[in-house]
N, C-alpha and C positions, 0 to 999 in steps of 0.2 A: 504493500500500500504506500500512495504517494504522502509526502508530508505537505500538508496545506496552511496555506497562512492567508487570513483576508486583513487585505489592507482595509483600514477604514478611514475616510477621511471627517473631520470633526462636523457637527454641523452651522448652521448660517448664525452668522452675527452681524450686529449693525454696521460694523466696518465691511464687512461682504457687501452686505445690499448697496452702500457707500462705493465698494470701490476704491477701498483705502487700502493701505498695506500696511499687516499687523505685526506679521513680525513674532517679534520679542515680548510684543505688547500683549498686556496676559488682560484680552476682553474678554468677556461671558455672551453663553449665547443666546439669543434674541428667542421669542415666540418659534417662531416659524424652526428654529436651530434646532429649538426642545420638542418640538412636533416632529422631525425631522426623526430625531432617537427614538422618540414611541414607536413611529411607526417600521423602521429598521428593528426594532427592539421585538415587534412582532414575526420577523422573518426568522430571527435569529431562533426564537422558539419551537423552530422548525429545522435548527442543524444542531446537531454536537460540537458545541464551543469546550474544550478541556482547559482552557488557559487564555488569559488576558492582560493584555498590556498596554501601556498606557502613554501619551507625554506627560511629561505632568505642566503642562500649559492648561489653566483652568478651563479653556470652548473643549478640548481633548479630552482631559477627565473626568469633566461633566457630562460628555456626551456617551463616555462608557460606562458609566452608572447610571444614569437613566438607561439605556439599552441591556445590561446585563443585572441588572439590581443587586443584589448580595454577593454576587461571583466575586470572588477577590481579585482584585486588580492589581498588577504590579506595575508600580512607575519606572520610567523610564529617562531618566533626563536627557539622553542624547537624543531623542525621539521629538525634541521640541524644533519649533519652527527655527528658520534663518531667521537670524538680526539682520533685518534690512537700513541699520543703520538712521543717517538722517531723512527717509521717505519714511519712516513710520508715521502713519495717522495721517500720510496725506493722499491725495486722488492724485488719478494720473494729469488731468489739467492742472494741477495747483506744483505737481513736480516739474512738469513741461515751462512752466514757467517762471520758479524759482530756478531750476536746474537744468535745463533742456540738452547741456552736451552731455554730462555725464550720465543720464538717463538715456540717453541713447548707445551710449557706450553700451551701457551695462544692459540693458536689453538685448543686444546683440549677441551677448557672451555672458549671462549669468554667473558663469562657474569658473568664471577667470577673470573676473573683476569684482573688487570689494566698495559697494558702498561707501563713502567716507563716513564712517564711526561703526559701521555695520560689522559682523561675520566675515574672516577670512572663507571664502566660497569650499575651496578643496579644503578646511579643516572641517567646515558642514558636511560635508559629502564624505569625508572618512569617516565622520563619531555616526554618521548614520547608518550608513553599510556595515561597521562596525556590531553596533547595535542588533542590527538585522540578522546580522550571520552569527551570534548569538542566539538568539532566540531561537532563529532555526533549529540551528544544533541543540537545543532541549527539548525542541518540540516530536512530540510522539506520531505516530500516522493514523489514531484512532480517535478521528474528529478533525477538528479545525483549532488553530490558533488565530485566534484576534489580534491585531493590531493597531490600536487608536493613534490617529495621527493626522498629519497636516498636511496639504497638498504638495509645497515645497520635500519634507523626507519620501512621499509618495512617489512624487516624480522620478526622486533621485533611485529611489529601490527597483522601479519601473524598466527606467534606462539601463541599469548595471544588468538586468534580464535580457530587454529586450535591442541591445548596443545600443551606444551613444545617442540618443536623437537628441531633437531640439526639448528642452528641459520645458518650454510653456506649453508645447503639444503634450505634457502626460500627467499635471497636472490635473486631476479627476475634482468633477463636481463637489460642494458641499456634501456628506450625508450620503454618499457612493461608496460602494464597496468595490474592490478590485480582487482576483484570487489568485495565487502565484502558488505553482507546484512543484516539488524536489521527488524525482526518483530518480536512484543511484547516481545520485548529486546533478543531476541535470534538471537545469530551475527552468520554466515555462509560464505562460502569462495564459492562466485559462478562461480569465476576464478581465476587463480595463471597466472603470466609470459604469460599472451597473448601480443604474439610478429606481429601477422599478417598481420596488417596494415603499417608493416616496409618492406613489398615487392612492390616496387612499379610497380603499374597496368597503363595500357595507359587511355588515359582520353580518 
């Protein structure tokens, strides 16, 4: 049996609907965020979770306790989002126009250029993959392992799978799950951004 791990990425907060960039910045999440884990929290009752983990960025571990309730949760601190440095809390129009070359810079190359105050890029992407390949290796093949977490570590685990791509194309929705498989150590992407269980059905 394959070892399975679902990504999960936190769900929506005010800075999502905004269009800010959060970061570092430890917000909570919104209405629609906490509806978001119900109803993920419904699907999950329907697979074998053995194990769950966590960021400990507060939208991340709020969103894996409301979804898993009593499961214990183990934090993870490398599991938290990039410090995107001085764009935290702002929109893209409001960065274009305090900053507009460096934000183009860095848009172009995320993971080879640093913010000015932000996250070295490649120290982000090794504590992650780091992380990741941990947990794996404890992880059992009878069930699924959880993974609460942010779109930014999501991307990063995504790409190391599926070769390098552009890091903004794998960024997965709010409140999406993703499933990555391991047998006899060859990892596979058996879904990206499955959003479906965020349509809510009548009971």
């Amino acid at each position: 049996m394959p070892t399975r791990i679902i990504l999960i990425r936190h769900g929506q907060t005010d800075w999502n609907t905004q269009m800010r960039y959060q970061g570092s910045k430890n917000m909570p999440l919104n209405a629609t965020g906490m509806s978001q884990a119900s109803l993920l929290g419904r699907r999950m009752k329907n697979e074998k979770v053995t194990k769950v983990y966590a960021s400990t960025m507060k939208r991340a571990n709020d969103f894996a306790s409301i979804i898993f309730g009593q499961t214990d949760i183990e934090p993870v601190p490398e599991l938290r989002e990039i410090s995107f440095g001085m764009f935290e809390g702002m929109s893209y129009d409001e960065i274009m126009h305090k900053h507009p070359d460096i934000y183009s810079k860095w848009v172009k190359d995320p993971l080879n250029l640093t913010v000015p105050g932000g996250e070295d890029p490649k120290s982000f992407k090794k504590r992650v993959l780091t992380a990741f390949d941990r947990i794996e290796a404890s992880a059992g093949s009878d069930g699924y392992t959880a993974v609460v977490t942010h779109g930014g570590p999501i991307s990063v685990i995504v790409n190391s799978v599926a070769g390098e791509k552009s890091f903004w194309d794998n960024i997965p929705h709010t409140g999406s799950i993703s499933i990555i498989e391991d047998k006899g150590g060859e990892r596979r992407i058996k879904s990206f951004d499955d959003t479906s269980h965020l349509i809510p059905r009548d009971q």
